[in-house]
N, CA, C, O and CB atoms as a CASP TS submission, in Angstrom:
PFRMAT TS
TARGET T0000
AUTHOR 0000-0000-0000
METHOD Language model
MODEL 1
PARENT N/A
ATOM      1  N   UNK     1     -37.848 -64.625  16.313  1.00  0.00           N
ATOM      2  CA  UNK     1     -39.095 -65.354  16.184  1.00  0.00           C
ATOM      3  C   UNK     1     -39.988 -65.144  17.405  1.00  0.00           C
ATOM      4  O   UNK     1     -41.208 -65.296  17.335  1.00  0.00           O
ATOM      5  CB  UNK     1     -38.818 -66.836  15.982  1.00  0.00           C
ATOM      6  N   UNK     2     -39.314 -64.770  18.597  1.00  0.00           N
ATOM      7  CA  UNK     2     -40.378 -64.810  20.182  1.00  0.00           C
ATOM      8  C   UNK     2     -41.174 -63.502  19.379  1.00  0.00           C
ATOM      9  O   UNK     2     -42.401 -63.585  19.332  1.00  0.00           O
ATOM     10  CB  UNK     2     -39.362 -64.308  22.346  1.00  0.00           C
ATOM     11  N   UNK     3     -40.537 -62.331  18.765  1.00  0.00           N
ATOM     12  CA  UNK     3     -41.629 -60.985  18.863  1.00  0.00           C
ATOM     13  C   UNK     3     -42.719 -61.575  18.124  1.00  0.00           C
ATOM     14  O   UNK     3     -43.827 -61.568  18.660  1.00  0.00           O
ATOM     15  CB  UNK     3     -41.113 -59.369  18.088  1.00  0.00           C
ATOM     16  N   UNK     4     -42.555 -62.184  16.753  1.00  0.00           N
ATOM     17  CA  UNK     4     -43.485 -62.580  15.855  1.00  0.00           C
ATOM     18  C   UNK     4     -45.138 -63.409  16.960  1.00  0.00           C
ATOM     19  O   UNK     4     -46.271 -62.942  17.083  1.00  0.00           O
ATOM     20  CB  UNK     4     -42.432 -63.820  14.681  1.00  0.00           C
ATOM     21  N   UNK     5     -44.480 -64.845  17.601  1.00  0.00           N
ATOM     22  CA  UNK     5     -45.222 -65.550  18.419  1.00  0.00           C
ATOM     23  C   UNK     5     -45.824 -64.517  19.799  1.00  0.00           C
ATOM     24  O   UNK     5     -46.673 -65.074  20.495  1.00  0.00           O
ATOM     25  CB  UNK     5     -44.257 -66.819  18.831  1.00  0.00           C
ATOM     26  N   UNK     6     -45.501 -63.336  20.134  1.00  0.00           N
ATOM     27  CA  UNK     6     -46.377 -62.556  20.964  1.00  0.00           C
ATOM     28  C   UNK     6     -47.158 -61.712  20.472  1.00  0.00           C
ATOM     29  O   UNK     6     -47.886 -61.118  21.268  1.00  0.00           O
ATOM     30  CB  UNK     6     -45.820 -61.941  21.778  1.00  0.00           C
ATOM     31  N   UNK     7     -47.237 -61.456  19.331  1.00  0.00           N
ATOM     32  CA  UNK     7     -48.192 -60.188  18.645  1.00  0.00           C
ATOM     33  C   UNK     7     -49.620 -60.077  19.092  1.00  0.00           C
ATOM     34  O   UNK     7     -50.142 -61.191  19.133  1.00  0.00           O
ATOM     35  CB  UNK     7     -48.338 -60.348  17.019  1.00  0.00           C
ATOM     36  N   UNK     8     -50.129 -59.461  19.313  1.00  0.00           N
ATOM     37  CA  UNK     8     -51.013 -59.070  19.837  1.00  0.00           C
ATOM     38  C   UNK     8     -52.101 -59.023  18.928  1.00  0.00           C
ATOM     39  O   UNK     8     -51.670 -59.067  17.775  1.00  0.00           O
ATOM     40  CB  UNK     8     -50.706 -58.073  20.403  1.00  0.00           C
ATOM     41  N   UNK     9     -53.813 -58.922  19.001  1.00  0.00           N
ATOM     42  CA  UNK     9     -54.231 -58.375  17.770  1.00  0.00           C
ATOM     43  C   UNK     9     -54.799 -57.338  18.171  1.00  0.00           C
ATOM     44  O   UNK     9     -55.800 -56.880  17.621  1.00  0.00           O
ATOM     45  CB  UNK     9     -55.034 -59.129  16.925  1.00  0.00           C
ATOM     46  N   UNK    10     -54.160 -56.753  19.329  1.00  0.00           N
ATOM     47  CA  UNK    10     -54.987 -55.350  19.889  1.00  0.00           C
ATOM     48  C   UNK    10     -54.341 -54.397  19.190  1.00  0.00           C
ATOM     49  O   UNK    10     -54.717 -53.226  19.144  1.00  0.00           O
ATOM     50  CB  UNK    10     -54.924 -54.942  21.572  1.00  0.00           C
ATOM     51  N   UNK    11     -53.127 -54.948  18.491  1.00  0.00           N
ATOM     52  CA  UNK    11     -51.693 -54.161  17.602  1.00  0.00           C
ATOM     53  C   UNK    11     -51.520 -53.838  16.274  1.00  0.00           C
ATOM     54  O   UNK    11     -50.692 -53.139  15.690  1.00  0.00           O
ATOM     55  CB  UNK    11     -50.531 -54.909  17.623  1.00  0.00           C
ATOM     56  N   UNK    12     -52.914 -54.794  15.748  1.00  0.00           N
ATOM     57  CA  UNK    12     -52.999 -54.316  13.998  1.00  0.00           C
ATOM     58  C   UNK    12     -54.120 -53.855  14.023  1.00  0.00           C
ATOM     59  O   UNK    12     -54.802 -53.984  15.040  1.00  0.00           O
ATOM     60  CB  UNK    12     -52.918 -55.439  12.701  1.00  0.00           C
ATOM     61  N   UNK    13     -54.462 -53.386  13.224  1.00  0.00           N
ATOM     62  CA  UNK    13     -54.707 -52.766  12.248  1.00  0.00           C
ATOM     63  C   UNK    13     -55.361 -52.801  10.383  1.00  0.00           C
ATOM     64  O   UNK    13     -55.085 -51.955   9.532  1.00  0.00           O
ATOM     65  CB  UNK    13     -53.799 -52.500  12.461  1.00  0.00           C
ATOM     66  N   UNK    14     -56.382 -54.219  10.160  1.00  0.00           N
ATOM     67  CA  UNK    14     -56.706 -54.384   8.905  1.00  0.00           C
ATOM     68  C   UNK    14     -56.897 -53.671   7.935  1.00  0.00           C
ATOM     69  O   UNK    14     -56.478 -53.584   6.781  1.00  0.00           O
ATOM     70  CB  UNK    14     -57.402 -54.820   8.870  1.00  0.00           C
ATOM     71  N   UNK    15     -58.051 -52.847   8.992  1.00  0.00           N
ATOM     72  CA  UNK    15     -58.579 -52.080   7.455  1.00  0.00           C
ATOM     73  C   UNK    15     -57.401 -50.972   7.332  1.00  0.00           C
ATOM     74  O   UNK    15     -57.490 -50.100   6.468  1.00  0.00           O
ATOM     75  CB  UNK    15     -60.454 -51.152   7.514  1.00  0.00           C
ATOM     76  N   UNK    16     -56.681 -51.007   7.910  1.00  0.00           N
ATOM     77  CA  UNK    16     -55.423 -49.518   7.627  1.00  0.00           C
ATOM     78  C   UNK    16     -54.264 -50.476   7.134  1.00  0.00           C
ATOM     79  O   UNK    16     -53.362 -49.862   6.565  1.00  0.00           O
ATOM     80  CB  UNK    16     -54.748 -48.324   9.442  1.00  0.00           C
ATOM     81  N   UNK    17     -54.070 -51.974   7.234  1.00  0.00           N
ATOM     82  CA  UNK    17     -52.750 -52.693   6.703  1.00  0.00           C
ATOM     83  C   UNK    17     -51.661 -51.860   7.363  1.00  0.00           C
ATOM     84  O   UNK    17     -50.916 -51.149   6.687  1.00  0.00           O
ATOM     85  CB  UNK    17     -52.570 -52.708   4.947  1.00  0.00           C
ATOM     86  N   UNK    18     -51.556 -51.968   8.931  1.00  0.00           N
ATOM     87  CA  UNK    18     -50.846 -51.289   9.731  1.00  0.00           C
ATOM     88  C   UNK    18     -51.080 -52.261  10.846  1.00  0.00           C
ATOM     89  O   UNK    18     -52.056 -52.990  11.019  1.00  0.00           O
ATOM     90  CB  UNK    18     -51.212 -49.808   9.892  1.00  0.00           C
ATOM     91  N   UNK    19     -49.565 -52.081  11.856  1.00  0.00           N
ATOM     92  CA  UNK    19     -49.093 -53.445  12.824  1.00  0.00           C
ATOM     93  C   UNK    19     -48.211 -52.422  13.950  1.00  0.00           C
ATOM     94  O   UNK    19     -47.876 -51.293  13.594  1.00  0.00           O
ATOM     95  CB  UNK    19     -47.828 -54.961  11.783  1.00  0.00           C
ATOM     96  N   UNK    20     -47.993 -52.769  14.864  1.00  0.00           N
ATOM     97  CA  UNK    20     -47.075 -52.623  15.889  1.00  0.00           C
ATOM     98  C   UNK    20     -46.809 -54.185  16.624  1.00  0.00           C
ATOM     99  O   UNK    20     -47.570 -55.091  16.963  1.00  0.00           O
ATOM    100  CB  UNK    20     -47.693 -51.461  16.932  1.00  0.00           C
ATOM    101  N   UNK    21     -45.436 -54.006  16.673  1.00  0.00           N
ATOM    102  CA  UNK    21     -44.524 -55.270  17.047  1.00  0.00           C
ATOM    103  C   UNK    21     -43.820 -55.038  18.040  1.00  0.00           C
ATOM    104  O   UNK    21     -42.820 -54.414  17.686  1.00  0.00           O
ATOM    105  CB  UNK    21     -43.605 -55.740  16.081  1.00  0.00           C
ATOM    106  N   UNK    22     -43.845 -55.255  19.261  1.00  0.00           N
ATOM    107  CA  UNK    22     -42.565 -54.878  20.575  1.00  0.00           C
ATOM    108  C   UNK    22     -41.677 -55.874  20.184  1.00  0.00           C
ATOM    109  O   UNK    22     -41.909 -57.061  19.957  1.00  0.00           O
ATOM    110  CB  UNK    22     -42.994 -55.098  22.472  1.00  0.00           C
ATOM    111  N   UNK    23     -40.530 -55.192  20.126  1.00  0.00           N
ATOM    112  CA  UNK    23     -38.706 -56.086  19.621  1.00  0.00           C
ATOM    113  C   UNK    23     -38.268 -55.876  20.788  1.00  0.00           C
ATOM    114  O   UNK    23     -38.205 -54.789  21.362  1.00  0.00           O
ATOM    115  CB  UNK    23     -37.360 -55.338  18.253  1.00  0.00           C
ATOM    116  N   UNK    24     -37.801 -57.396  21.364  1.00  0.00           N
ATOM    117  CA  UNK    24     -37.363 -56.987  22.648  1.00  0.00           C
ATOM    118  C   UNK    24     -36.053 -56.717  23.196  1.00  0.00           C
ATOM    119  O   UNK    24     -35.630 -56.529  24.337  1.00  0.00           O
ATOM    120  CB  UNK    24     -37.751 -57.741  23.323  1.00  0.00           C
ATOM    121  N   UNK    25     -35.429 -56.761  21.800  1.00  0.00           N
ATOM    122  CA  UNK    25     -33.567 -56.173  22.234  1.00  0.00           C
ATOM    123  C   UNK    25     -33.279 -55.242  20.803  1.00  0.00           C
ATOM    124  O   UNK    25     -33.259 -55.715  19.667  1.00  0.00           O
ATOM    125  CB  UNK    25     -31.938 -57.968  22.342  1.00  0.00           C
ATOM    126  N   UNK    26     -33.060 -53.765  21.172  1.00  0.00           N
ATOM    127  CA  UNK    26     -33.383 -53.745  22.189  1.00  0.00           C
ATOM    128  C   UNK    26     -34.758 -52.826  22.423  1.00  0.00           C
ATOM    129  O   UNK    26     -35.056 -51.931  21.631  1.00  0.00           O
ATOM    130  CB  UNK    26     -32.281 -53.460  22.797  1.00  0.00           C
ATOM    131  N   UNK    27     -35.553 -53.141  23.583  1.00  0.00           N
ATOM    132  CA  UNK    27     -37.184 -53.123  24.059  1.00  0.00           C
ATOM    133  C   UNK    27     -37.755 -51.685  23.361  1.00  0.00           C
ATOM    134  O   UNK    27     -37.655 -50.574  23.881  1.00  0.00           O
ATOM    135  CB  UNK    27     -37.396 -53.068  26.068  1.00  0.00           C
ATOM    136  N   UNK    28     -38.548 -52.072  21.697  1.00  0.00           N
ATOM    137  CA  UNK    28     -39.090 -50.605  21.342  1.00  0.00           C
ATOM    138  C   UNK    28     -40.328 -51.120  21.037  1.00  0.00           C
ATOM    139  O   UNK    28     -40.560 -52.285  21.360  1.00  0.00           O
ATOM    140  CB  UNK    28     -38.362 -49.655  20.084  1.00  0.00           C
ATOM    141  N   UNK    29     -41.338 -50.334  20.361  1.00  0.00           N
ATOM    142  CA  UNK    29     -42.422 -50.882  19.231  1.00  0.00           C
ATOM    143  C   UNK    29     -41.650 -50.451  17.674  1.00  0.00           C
ATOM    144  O   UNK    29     -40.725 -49.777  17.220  1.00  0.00           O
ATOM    145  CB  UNK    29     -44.237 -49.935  19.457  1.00  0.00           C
ATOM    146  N   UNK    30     -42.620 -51.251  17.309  1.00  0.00           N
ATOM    147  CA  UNK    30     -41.503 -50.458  15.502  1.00  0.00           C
ATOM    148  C   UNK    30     -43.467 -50.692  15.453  1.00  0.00           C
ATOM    149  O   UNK    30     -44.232 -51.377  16.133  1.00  0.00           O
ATOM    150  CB  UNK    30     -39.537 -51.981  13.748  1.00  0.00           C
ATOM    151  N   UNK    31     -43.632 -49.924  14.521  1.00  0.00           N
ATOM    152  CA  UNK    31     -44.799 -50.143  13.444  1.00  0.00           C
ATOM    153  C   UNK    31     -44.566 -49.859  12.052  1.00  0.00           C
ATOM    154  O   UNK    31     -43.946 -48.929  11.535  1.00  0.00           O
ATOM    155  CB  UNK    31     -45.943 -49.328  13.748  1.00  0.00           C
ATOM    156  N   UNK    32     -45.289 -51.005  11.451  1.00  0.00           N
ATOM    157  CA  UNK    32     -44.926 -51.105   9.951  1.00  0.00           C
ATOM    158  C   UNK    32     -46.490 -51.738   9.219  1.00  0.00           C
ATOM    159  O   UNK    32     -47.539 -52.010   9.803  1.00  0.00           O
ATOM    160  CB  UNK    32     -43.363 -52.342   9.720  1.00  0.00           C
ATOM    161  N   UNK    33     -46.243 -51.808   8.132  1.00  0.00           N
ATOM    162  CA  UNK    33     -47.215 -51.786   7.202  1.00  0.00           C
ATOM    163  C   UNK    33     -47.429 -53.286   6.444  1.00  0.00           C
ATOM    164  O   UNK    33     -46.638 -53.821   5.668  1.00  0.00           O
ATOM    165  CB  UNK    33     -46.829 -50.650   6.232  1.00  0.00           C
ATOM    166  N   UNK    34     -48.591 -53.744   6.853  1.00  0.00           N
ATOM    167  CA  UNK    34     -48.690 -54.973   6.093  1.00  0.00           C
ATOM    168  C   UNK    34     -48.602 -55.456   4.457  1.00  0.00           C
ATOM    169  O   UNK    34     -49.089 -54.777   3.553  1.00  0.00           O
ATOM    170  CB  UNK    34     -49.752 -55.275   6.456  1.00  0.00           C
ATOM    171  N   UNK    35     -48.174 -56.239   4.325  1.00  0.00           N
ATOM    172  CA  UNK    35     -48.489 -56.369   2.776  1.00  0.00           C
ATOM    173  C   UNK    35     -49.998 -57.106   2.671  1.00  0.00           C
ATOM    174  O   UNK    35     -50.550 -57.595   3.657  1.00  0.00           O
ATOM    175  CB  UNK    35     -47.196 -57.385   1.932  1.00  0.00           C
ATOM    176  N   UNK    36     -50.698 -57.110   1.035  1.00  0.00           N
ATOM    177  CA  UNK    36     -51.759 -57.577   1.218  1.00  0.00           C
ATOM    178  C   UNK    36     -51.980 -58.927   1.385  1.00  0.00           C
ATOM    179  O   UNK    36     -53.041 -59.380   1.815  1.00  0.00           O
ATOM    180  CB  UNK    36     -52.341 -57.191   0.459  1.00  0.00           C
ATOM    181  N   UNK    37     -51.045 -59.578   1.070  1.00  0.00           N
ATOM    182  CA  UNK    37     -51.004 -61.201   1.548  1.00  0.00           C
ATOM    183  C   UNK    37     -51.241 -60.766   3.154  1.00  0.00           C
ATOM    184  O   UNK    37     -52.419 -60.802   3.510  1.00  0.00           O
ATOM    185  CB  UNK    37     -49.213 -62.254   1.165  1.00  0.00           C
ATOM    186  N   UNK    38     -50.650 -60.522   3.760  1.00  0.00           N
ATOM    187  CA  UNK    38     -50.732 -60.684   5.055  1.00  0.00           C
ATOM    188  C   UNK    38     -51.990 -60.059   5.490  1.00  0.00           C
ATOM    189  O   UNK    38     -52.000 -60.284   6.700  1.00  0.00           O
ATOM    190  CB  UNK    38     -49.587 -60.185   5.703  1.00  0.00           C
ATOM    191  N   UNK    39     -52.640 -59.660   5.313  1.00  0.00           N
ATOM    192  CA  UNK    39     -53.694 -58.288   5.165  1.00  0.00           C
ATOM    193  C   UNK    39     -55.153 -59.856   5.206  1.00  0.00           C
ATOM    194  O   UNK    39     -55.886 -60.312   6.084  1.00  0.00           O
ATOM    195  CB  UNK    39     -53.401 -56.811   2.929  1.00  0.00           C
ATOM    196  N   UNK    40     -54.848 -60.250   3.334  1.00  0.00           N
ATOM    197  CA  UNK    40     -55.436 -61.234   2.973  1.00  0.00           C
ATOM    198  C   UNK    40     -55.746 -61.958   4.155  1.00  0.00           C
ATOM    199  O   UNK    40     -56.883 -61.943   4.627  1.00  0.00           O
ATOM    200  CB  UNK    40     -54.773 -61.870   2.059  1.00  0.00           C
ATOM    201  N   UNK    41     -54.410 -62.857   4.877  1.00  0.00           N
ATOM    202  CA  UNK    41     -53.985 -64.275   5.581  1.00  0.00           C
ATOM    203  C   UNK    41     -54.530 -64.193   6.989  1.00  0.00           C
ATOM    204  O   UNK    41     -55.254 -65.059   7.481  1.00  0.00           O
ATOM    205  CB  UNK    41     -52.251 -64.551   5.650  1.00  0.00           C
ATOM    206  N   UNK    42     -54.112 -63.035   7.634  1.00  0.00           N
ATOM    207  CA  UNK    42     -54.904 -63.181   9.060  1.00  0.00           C
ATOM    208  C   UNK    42     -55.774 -63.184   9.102  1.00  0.00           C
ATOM    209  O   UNK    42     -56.143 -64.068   9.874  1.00  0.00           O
ATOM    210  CB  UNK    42     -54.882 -62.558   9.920  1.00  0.00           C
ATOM    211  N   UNK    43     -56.918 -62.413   8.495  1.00  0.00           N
ATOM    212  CA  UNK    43     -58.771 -63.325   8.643  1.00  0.00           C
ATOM    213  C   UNK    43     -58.782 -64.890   8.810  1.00  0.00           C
ATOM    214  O   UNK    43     -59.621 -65.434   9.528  1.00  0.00           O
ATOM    215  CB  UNK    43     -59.863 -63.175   6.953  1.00  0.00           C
ATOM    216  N   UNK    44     -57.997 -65.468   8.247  1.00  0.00           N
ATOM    217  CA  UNK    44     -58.204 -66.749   8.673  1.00  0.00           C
ATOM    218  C   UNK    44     -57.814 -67.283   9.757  1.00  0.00           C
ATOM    219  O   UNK    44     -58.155 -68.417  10.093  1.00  0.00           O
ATOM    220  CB  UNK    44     -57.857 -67.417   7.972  1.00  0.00           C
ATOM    221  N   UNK    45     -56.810 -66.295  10.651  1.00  0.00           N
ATOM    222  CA  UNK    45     -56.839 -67.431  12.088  1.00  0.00           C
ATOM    223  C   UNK    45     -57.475 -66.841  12.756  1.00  0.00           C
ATOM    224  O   UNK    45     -57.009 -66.155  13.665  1.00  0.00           O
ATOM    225  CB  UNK    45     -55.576 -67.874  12.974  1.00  0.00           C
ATOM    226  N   UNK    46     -58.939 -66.956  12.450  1.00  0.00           N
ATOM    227  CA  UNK    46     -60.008 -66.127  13.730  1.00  0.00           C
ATOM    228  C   UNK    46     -59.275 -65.024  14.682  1.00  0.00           C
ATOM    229  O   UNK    46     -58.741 -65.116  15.787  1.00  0.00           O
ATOM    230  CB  UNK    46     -60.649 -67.392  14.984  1.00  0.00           C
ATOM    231  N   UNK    47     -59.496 -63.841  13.693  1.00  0.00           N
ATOM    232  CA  UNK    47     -59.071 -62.786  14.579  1.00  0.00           C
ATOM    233  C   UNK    47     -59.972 -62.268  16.015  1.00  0.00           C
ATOM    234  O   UNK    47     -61.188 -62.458  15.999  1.00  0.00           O
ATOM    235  CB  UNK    47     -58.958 -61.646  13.623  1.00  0.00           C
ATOM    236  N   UNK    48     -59.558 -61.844  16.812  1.00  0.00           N
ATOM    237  CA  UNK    48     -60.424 -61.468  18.363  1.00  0.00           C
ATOM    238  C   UNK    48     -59.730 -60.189  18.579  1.00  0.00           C
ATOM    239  O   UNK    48     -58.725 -59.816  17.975  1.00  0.00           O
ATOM    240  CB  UNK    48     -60.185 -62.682  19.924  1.00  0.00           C
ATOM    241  N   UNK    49     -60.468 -59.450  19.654  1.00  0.00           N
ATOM    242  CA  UNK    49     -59.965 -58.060  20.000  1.00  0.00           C
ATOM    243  C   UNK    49     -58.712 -58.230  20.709  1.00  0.00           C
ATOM    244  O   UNK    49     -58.177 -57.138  20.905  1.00  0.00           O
ATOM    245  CB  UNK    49     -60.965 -57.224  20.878  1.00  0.00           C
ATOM    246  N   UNK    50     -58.246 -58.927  21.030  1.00  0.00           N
ATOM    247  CA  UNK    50     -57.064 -58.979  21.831  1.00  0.00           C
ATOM    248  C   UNK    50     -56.745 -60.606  22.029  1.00  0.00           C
ATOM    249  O   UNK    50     -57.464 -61.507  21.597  1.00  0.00           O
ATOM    250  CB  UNK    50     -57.318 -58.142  23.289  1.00  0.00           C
ATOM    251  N   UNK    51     -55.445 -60.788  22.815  1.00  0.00           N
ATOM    252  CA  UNK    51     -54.825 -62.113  22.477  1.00  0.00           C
ATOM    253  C   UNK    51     -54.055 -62.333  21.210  1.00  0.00           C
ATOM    254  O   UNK    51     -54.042 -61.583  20.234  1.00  0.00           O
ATOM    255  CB  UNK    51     -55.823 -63.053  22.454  1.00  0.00           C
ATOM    256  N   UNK    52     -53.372 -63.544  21.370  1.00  0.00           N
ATOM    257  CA  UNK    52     -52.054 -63.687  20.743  1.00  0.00           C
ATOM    258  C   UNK    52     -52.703 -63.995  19.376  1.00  0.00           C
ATOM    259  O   UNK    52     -53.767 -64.590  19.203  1.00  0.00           O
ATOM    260  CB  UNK    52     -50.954 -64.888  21.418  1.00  0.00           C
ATOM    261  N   UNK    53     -51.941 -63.527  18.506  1.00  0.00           N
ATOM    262  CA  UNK    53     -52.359 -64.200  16.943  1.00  0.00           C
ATOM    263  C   UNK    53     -51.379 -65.308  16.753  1.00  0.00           C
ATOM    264  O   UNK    53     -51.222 -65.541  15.554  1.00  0.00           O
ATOM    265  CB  UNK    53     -52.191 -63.045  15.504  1.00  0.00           C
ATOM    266  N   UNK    54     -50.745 -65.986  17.453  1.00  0.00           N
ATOM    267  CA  UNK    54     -50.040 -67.469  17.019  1.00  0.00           C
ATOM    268  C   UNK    54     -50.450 -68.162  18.021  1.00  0.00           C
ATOM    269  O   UNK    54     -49.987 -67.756  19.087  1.00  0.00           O
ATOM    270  CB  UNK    54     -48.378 -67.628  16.870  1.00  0.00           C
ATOM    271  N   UNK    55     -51.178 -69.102  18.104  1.00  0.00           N
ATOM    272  CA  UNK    55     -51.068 -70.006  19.064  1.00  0.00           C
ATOM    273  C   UNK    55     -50.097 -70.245  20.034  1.00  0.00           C
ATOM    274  O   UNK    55     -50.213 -70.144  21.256  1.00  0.00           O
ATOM    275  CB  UNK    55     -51.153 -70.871  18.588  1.00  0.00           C
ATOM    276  N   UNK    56     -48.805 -70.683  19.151  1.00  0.00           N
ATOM    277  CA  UNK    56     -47.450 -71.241  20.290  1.00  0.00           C
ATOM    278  C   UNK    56     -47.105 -70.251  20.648  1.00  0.00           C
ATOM    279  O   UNK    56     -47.102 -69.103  20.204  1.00  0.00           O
ATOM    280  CB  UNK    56     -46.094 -72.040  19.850  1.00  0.00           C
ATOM    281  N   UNK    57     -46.613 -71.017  22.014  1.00  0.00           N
ATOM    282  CA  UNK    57     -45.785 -70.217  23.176  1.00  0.00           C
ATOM    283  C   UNK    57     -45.034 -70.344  23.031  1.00  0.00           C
ATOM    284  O   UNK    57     -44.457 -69.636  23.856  1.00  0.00           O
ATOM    285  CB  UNK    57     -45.739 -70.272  24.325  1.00  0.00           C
ATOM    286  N   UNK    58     -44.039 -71.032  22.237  1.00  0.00           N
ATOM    287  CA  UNK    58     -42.139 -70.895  22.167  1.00  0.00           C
ATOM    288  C   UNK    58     -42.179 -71.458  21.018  1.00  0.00           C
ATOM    289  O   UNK    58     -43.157 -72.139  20.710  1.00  0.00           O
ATOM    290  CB  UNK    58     -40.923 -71.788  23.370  1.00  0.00           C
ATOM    291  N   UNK    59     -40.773 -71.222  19.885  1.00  0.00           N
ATOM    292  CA  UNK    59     -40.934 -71.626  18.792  1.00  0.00           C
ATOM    293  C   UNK    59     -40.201 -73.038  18.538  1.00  0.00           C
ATOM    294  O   UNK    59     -39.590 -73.327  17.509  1.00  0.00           O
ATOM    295  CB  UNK    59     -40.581 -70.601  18.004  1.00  0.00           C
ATOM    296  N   UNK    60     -40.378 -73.876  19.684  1.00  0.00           N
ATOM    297  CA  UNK    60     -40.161 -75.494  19.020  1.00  0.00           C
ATOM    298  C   UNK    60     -41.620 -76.101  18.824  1.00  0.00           C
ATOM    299  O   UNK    60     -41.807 -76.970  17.973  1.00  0.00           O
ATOM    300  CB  UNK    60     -39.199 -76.676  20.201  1.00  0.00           C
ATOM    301  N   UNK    61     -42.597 -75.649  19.588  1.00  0.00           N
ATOM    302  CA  UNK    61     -44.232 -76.113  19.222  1.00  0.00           C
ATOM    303  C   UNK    61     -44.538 -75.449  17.895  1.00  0.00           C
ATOM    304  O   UNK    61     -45.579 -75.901  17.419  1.00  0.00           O
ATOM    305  CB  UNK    61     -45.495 -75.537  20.447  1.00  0.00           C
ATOM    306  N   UNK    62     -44.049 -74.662  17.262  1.00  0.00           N
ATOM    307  CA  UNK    62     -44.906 -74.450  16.252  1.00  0.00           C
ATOM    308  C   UNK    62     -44.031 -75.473  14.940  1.00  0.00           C
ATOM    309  O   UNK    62     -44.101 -75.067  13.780  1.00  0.00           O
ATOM    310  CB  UNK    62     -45.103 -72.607  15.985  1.00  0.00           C
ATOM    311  N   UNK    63     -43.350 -76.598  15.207  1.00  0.00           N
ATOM    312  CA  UNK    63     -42.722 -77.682  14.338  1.00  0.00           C
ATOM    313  C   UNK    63     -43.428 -78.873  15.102  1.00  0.00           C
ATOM    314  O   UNK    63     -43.055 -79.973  14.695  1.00  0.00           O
ATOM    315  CB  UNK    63     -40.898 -77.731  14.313  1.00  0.00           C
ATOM    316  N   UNK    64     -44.382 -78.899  16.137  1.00  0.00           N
ATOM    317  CA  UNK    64     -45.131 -80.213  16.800  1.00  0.00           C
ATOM    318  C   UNK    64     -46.495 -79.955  16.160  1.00  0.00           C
ATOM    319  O   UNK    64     -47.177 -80.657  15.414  1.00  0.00           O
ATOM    320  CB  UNK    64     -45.209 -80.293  18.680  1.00  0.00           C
ATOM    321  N   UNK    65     -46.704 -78.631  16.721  1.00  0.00           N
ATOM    322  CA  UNK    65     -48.518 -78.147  16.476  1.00  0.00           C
ATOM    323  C   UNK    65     -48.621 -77.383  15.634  1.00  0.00           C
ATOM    324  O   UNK    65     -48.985 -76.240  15.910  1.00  0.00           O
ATOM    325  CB  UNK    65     -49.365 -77.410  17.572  1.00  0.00           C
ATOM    326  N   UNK    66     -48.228 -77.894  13.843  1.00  0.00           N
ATOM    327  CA  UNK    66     -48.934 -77.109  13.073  1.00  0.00           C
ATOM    328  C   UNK    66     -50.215 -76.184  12.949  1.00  0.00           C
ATOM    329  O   UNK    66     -51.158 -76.706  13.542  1.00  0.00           O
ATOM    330  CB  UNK    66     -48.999 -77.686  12.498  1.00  0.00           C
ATOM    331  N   UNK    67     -50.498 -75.142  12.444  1.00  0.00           N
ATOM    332  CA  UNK    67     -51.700 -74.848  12.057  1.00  0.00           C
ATOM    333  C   UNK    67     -52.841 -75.667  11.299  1.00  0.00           C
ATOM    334  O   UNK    67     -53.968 -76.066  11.594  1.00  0.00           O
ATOM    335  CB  UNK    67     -51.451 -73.965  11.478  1.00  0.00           C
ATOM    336  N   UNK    68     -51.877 -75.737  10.005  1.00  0.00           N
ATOM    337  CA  UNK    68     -52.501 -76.316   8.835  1.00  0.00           C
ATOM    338  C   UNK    68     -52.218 -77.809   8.876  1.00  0.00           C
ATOM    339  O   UNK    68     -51.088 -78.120   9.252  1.00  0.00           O
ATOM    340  CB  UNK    68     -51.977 -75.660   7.509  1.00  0.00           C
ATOM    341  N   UNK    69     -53.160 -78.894   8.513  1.00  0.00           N
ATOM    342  CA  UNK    69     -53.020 -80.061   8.347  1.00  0.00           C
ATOM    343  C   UNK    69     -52.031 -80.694   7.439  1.00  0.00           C
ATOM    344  O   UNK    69     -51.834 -80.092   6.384  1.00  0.00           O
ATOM    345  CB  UNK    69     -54.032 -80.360   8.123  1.00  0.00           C
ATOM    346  N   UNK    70     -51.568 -81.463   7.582  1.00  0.00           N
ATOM    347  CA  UNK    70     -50.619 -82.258   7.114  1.00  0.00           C
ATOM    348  C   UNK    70     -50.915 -82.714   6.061  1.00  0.00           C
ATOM    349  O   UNK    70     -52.005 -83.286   6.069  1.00  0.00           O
ATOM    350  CB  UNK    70     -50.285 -83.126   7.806  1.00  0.00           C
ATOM    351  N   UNK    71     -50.185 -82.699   4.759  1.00  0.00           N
ATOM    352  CA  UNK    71     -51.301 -83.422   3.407  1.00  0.00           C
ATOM    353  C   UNK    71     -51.426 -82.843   2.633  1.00  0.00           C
ATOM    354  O   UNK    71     -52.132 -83.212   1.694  1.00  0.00           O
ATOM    355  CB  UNK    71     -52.650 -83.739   3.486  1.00  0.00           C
TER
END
């Protein structure tokens, strides 16, 4: 879950539905290919040229600080 919460968005790739992910054990890039849900889904968390595409910094905040509202 840490590689997922560091992704970069200097690392995808939309209009190609293409990603690079650093896995850190042990330490490579893999690049792989989005599906279109995912393709679809990230426009919505305000993409930027660079910086993290998850908010949280470790994965017990992302069970405190949802994205999506409660409801």
């Amino acid at each position: 879950m840490g590689e997922q919460l560091r992704w970069d968005w200097k690392t995808i790739g939309l209009p190609a539905a293409r990603a690079r992910m650093l896995i850190s054990k042990p330490e490579r890039w893999v690049e792989f290919e989005m599906s279109p849900e995912a393709v679809a889904a990230l426009p919505q968390l305000e993409p930027r040229a660079v910086g993290r595409v998850f908010p949280w910094h470790g994965r017990s905040a992302m069970y405190v600080d949802p994205i999506a509202p409660a409801g």
